[in-house]
PQR file with spaces between the fields and no chain letter, atoms N, CA, C, O and H, PARSE charges and radii, in Angstrom:
ATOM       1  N    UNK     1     169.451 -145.684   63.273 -0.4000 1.5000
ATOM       2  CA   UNK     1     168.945 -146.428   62.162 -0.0000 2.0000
ATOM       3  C    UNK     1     167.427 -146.231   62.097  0.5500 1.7000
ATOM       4  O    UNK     1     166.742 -146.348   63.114 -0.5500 1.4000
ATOM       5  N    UNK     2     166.926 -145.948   60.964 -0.4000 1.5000
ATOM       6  CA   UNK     2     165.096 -145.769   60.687 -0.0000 2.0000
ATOM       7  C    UNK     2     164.710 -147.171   59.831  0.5500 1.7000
ATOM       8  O    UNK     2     165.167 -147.665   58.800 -0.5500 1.4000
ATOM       9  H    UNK     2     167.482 -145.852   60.138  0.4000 1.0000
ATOM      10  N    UNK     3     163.656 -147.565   60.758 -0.4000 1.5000
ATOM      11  CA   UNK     3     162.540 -148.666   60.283 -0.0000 2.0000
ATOM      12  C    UNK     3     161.796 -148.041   60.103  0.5500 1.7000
ATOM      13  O    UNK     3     161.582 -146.971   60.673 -0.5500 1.4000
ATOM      14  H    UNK     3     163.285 -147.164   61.596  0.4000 1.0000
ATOM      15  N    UNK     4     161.010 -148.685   59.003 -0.4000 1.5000
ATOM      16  CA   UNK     4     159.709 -148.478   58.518 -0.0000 2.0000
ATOM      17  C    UNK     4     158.969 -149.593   58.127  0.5500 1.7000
ATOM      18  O    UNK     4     159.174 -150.075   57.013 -0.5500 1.4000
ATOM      19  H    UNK     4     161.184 -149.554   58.540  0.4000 1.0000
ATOM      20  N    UNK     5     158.062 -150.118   58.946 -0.4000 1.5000
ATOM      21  CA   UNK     5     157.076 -151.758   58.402 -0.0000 2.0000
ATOM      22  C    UNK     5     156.086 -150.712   57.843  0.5500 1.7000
ATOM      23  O    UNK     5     155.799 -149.541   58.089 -0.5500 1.4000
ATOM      24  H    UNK     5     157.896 -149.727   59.851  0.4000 1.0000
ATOM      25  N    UNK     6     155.549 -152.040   56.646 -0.4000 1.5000
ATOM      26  CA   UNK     6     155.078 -151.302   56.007 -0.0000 2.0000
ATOM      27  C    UNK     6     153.614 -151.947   56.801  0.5500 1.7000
ATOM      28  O    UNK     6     153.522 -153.124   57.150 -0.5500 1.4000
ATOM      29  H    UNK     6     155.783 -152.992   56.446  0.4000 1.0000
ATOM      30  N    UNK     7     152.236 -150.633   57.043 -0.4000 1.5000
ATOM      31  CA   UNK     7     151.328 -151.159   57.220 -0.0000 2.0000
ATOM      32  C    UNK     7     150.244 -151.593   56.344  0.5500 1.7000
ATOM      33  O    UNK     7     150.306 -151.236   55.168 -0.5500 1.4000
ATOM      34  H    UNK     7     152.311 -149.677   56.759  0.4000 1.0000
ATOM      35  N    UNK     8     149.198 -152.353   56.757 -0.4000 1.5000
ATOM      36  CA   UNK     8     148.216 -152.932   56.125 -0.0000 2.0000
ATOM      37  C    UNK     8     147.150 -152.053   55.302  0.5500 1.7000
ATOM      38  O    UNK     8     146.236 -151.324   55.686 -0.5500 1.4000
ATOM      39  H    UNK     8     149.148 -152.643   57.712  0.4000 1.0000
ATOM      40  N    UNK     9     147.743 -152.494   53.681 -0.4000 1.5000
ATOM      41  CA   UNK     9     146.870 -151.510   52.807 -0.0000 2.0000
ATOM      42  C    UNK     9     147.257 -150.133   52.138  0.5500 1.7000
ATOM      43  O    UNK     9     146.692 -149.277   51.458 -0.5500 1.4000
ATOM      44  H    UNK     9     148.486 -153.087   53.369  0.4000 1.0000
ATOM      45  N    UNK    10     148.886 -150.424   52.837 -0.4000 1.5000
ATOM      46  CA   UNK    10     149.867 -149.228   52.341 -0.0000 2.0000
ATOM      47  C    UNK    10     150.466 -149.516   51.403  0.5500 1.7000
ATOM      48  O    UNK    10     151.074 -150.534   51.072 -0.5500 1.4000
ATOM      49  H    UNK    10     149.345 -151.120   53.390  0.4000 1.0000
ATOM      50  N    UNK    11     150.169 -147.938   50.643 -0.4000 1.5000
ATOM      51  CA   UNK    11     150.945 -148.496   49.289 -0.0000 2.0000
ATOM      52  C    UNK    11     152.612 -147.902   49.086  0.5500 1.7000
ATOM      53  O    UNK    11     152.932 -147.576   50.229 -0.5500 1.4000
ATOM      54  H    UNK    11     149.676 -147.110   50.912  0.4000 1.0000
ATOM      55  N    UNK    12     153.477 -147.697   48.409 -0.4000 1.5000
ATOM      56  CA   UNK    12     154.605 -148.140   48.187 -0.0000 2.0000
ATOM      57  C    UNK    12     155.118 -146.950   48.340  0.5500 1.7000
ATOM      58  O    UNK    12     156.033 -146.692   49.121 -0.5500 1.4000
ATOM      59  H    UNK    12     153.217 -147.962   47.480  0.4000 1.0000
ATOM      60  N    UNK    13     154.319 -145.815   47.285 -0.4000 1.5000
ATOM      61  CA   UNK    13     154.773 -144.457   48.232 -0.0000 2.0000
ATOM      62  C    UNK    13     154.787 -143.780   49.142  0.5500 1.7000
ATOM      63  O    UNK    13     155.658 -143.010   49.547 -0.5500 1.4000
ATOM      64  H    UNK    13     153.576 -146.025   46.650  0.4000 1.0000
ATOM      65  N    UNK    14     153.561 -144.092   49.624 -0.4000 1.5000
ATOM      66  CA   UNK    14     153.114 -143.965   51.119 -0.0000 2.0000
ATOM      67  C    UNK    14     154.371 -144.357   52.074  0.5500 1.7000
ATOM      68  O    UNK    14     154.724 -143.688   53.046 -0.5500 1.4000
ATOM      69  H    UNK    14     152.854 -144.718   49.295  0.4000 1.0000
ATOM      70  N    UNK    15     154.896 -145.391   51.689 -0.4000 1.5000
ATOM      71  CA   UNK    15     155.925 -146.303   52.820 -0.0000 2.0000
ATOM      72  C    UNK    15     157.419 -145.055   52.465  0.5500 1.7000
ATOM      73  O    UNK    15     158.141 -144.520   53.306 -0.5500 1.4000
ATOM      74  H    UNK    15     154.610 -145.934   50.900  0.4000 1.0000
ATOM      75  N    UNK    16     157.457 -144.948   51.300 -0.4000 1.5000
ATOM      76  CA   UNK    16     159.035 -144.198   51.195 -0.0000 2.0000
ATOM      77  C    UNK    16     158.789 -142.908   51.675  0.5500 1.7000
ATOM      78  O    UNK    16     159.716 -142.407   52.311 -0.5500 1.4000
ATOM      79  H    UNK    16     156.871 -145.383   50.617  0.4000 1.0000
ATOM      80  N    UNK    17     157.266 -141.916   51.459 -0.4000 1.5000
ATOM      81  CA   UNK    17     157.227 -140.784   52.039 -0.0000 2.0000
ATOM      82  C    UNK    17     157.963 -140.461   53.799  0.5500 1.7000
ATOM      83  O    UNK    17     158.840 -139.739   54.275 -0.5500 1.4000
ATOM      84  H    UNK    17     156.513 -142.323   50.943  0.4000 1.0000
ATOM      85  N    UNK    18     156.554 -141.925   54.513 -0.4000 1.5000
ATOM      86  CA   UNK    18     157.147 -141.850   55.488 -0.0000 2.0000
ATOM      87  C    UNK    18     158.732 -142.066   56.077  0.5500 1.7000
ATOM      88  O    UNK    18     159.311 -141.422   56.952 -0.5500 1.4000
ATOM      89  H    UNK    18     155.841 -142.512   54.127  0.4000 1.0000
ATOM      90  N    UNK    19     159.137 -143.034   55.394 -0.4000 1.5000
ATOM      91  CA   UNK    19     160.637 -143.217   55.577 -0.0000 2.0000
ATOM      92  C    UNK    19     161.495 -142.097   55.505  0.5500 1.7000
ATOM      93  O    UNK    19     162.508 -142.008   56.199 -0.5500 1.4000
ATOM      94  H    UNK    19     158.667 -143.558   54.684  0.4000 1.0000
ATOM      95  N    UNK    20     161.109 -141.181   54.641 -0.4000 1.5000
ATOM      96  CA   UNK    20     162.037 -140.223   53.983 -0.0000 2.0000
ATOM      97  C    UNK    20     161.627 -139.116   55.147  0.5500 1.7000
ATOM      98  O    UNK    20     162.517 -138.296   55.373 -0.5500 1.4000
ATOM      99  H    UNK    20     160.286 -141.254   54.077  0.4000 1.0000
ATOM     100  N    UNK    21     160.621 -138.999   55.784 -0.4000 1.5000
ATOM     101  CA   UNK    21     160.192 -138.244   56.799 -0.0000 2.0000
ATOM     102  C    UNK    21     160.748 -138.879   58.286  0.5500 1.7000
ATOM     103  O    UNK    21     161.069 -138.133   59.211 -0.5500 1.4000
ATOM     104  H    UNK    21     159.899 -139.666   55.600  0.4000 1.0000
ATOM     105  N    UNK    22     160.788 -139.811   58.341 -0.4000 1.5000
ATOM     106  CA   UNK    22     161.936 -140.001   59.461 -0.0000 2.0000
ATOM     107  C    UNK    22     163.030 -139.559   59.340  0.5500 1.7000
ATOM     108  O    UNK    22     163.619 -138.856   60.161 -0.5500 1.4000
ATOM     109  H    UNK    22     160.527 -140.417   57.589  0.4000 1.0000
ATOM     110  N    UNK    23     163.658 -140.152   57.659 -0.4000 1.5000
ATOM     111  CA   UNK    23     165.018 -139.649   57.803 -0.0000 2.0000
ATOM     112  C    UNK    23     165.779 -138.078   58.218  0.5500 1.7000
ATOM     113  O    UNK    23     166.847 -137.922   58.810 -0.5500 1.4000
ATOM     114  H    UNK    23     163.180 -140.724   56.992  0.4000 1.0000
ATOM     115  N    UNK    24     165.050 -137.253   57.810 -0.4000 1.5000
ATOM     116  CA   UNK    24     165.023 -135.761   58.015 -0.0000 2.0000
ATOM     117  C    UNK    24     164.876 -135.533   59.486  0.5500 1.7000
ATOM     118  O    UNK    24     165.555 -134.745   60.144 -0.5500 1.4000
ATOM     119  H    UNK    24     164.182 -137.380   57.330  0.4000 1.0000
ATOM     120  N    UNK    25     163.770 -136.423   60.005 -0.4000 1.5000
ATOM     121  CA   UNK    25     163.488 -135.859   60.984 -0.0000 2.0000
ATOM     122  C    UNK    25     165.104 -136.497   61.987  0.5500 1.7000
ATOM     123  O    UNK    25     165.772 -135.811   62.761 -0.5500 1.4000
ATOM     124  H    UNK    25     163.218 -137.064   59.470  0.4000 1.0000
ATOM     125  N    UNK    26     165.280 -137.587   61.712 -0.4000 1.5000
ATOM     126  CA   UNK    26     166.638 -138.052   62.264 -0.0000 2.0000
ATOM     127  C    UNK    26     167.656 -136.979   62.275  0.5500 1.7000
ATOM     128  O    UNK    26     168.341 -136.865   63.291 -0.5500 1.4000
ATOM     129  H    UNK    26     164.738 -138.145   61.084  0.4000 1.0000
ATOM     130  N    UNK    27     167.831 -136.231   61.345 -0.4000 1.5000
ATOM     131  CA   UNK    27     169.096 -135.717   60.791 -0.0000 2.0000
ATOM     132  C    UNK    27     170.080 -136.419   60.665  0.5500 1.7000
ATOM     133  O    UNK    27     171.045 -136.299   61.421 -0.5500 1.4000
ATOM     134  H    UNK    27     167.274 -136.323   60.520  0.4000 1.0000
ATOM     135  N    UNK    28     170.034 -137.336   59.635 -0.4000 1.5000
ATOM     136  CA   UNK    28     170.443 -138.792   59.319 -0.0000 2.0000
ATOM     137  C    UNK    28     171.155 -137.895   58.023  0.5500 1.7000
ATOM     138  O    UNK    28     172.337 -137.551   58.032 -0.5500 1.4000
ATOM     139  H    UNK    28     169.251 -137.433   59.021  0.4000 1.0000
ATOM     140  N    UNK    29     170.406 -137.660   57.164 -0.4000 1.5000
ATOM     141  CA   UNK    29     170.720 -136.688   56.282 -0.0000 2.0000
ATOM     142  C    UNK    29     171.655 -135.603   56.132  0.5500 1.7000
ATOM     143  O    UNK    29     172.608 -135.486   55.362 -0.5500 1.4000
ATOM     144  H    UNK    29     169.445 -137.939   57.157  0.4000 1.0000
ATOM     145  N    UNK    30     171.196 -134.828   57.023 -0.4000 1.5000
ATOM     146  CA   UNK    30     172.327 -133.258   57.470 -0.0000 2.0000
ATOM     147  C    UNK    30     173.446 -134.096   58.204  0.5500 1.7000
ATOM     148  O    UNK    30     174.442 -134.059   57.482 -0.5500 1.4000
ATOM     149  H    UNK    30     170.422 -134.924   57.648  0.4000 1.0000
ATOM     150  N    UNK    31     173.645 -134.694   59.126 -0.4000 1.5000
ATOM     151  CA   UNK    31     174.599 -135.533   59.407 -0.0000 2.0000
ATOM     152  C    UNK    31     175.892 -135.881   57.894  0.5500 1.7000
ATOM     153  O    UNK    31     176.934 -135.247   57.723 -0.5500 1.4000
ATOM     154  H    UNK    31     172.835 -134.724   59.713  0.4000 1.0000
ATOM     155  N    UNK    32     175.553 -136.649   57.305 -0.4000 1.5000
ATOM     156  CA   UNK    32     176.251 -137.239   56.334 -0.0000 2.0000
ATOM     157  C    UNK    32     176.582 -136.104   55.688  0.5500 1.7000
ATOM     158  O    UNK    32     177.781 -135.877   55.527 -0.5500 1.4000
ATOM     159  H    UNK    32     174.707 -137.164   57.443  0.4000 1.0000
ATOM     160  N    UNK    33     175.385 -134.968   55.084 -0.4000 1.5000
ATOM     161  CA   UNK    33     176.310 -133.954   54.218 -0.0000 2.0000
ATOM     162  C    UNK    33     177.418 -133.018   55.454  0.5500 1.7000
ATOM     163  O    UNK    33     178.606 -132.746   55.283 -0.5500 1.4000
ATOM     164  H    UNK    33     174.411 -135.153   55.215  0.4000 1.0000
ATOM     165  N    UNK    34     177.112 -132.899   55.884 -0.4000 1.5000
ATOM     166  CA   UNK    34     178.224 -132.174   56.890 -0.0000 2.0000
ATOM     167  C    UNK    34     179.284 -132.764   57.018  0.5500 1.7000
ATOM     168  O    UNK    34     180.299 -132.070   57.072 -0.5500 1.4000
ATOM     169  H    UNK    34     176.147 -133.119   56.024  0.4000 1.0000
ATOM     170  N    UNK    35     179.401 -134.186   57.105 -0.4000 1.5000
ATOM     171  CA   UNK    35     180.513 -134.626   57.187 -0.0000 2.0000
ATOM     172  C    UNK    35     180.945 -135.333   55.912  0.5500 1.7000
ATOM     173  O    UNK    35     181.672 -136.318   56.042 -0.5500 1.4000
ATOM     174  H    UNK    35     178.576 -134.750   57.060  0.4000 1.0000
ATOM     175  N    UNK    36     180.560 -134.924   54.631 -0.4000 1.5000
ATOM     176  CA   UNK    36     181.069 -135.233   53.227 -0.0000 2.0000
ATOM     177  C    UNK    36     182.294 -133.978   52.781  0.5500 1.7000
ATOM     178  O    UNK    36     182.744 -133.863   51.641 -0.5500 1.4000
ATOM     179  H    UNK    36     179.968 -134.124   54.526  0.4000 1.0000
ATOM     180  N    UNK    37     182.616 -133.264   53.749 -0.4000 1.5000
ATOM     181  CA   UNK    37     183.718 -131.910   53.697 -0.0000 2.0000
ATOM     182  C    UNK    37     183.811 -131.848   55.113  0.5500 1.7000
ATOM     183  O    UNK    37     182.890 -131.871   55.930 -0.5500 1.4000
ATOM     184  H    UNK    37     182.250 -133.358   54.675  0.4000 1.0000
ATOM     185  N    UNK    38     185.627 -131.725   55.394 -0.4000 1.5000
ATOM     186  CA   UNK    38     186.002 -131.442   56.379 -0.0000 2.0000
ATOM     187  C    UNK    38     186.029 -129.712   56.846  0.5500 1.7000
ATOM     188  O    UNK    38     186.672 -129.053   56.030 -0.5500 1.4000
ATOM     189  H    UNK    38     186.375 -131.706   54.730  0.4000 1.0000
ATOM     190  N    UNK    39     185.524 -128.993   57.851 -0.4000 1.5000
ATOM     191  CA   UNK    39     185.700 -127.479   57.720 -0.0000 2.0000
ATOM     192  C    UNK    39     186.197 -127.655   59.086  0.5500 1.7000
ATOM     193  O    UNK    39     185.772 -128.304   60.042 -0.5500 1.4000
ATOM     194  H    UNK    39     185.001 -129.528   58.514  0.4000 1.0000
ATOM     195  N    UNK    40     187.347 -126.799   58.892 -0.4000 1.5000
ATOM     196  CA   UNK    40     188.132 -126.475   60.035 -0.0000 2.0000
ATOM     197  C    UNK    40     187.372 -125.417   61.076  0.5500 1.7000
ATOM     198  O    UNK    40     186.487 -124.601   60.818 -0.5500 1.4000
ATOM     199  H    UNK    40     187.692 -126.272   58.115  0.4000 1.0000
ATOM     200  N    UNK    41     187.781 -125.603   61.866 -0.4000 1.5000
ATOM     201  CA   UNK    41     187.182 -124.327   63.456 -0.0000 2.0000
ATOM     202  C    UNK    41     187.070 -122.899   62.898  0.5500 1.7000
ATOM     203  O    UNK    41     186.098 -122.153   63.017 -0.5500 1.4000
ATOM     204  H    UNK    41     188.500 -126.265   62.075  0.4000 1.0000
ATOM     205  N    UNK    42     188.216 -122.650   62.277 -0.4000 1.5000
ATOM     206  CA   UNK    42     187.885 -121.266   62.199 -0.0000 2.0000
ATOM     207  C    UNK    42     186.860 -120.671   60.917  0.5500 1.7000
ATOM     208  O    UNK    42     186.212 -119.624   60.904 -0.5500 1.4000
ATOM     209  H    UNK    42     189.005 -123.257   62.180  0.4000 1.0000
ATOM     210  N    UNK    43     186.950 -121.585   60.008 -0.4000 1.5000
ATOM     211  CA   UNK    43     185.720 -121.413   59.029 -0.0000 2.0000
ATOM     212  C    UNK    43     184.350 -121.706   59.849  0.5500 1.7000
ATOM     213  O    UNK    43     183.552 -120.770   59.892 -0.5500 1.4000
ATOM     214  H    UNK    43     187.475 -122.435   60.018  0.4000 1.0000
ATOM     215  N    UNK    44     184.147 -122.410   60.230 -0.4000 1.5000
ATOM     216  CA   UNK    44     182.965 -122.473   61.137 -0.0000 2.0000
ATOM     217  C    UNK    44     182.853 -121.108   61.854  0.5500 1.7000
ATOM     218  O    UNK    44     181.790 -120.550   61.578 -0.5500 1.4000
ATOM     219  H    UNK    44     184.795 -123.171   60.195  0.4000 1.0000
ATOM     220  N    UNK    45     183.639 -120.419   62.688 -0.4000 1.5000
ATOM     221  CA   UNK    45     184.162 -119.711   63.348 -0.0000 2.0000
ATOM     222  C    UNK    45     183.248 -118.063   62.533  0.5500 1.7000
ATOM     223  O    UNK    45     182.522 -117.206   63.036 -0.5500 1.4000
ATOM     224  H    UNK    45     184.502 -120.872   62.912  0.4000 1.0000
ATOM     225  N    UNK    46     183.790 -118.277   61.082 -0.4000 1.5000
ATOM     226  CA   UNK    46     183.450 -117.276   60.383 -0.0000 2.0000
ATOM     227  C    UNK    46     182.004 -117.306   59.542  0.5500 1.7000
ATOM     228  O    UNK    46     181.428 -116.308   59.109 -0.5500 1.4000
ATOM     229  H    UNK    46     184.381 -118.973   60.673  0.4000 1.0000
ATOM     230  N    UNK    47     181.493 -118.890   59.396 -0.4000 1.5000
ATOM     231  CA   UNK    47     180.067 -118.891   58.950 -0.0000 2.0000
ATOM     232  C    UNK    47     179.111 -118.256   60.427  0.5500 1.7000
ATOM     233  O    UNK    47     178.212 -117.452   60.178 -0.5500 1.4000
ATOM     234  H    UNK    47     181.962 -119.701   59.747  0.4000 1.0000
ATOM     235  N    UNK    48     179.265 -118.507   61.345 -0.4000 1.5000
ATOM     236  CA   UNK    48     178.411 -118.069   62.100 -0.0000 2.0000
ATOM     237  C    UNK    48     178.692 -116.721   62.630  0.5500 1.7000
ATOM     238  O    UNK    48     177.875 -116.329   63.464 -0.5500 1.4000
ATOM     239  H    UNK    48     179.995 -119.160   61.548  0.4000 1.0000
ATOM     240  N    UNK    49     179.720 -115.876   62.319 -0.4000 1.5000
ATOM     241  CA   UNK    49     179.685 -115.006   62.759 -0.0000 2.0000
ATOM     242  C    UNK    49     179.267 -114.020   61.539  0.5500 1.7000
ATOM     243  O    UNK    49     179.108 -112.835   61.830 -0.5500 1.4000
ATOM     244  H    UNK    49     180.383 -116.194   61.641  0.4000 1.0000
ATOM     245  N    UNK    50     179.087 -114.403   60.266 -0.4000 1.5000
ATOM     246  CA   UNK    50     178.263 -113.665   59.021 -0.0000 2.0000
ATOM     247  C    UNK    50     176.618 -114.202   58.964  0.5500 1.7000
ATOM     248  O    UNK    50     175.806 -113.479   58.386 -0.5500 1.4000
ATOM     249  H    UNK    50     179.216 -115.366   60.029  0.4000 1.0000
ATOM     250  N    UNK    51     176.185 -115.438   59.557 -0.4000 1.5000
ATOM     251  CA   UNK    51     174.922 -115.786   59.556 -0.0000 2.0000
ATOM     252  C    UNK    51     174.422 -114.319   61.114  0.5500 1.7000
ATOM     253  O    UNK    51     173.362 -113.693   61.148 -0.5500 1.4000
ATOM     254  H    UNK    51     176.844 -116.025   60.026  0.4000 1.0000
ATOM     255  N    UNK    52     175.291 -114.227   61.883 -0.4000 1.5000
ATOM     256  CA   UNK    52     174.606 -113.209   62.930 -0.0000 2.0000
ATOM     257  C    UNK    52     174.875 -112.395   62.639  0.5500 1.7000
ATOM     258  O    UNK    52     174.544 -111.534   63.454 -0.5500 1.4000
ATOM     259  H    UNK    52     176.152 -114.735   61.855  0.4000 1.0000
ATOM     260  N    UNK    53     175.618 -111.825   61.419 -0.4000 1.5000
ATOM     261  CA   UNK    53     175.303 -110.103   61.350 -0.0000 2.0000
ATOM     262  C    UNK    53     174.074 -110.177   60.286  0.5500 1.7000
ATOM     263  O    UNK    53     173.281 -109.245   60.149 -0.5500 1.4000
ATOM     264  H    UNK    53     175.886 -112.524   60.757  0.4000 1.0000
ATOM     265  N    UNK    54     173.988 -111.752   59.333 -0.4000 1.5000
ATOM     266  CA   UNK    54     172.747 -111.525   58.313 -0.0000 2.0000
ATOM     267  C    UNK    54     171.420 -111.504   58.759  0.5500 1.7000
ATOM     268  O    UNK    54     170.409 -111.086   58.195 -0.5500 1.4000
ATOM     269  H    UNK    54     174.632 -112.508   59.445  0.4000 1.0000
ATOM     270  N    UNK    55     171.647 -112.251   60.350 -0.4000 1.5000
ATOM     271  CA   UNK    55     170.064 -112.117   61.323 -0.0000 2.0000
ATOM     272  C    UNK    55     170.167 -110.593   62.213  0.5500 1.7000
ATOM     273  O    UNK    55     169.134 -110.235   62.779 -0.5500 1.4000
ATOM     274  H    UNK    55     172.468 -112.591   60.809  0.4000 1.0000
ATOM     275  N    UNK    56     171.368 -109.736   62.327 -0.4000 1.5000
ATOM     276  CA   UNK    56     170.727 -108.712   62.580 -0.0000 2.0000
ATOM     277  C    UNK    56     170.589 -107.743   61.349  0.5500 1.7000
ATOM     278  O    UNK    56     170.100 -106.799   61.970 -0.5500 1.4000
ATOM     279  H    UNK    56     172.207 -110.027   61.867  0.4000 1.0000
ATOM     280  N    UNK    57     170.638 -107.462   60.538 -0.4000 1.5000
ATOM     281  CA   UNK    57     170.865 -106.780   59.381 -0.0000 2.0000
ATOM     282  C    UNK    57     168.891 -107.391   59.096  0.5500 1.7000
ATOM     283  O    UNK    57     167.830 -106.768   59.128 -0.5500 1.4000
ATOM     284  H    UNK    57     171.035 -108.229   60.034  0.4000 1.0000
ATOM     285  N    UNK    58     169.168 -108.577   58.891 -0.4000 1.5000
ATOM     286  CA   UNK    58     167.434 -108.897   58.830 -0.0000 2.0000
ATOM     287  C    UNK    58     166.680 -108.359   59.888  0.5500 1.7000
ATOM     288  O    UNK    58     165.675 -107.737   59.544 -0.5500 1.4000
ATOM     289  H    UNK    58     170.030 -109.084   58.865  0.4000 1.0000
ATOM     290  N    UNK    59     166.860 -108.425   60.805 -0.4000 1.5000
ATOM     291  CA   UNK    59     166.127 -107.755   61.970 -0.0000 2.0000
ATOM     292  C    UNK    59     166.065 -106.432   61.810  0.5500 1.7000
ATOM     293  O    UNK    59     164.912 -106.036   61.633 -0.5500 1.4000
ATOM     294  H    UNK    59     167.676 -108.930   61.085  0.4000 1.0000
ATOM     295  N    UNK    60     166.785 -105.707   61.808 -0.4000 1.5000
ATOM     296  CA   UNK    60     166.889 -104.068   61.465 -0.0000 2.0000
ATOM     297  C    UNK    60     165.816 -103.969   60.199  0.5500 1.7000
ATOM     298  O    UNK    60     164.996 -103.061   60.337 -0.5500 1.4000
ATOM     299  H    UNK    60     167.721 -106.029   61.951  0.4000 1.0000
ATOM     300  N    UNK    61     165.720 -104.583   59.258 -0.4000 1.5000
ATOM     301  CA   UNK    61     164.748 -104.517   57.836 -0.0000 2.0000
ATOM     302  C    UNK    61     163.436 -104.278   58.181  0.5500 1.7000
ATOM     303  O    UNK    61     162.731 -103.331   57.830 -0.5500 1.4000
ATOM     304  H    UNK    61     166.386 -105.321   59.146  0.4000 1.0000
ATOM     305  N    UNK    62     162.970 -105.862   59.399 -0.4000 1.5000
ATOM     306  CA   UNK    62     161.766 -105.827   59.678 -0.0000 2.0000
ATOM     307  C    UNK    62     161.222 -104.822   60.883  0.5500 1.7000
ATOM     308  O    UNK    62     160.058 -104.451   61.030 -0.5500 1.4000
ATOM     309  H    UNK    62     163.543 -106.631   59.684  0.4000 1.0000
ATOM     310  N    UNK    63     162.199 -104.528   61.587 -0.4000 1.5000
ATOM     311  CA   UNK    63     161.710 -103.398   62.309 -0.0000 2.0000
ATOM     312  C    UNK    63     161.498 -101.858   62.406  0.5500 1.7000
ATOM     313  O    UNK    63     161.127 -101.044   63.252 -0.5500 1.4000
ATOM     314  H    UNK    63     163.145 -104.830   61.468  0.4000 1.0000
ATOM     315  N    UNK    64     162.072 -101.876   60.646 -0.4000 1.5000
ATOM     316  CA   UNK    64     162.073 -100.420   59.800 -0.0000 2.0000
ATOM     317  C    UNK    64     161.218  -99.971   59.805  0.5500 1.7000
ATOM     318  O    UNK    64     161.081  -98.895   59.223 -0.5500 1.4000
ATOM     319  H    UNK    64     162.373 -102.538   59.959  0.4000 1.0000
């Protein structure tokens, strides 16, 4: 759970910036969307095994 008191002389956006900067930093956020869709093992299975051929395929680019 993220608190945020608000301090003395702070104004209103100031208070939600920071809030909203905890929340991220929580992964309070990525949490909930991840679990707004169920993905089975083997889809997982197959996003990360196309995110590591897209980081070596990127790697090969920059070391051209």
């Amino acid at each position: 759970m993220v608190v945020v008191v608000k301090k003395k002389g702070e104004t209103e956006d100031r208070l939600i910036a920071r809030f909203k900067k905890k929340v991220v930093d929580s992964g309070i956020l990525q949490e909930a969307r991840d679990r707004q869709r169920y993905v089975p093992p083997s889809e997982k299975r197959k996003e990360q095994k196309n995110r590591i051929k897209f980081l070596i395929e990127l790697e090969k680019k920059r070391n051209f």
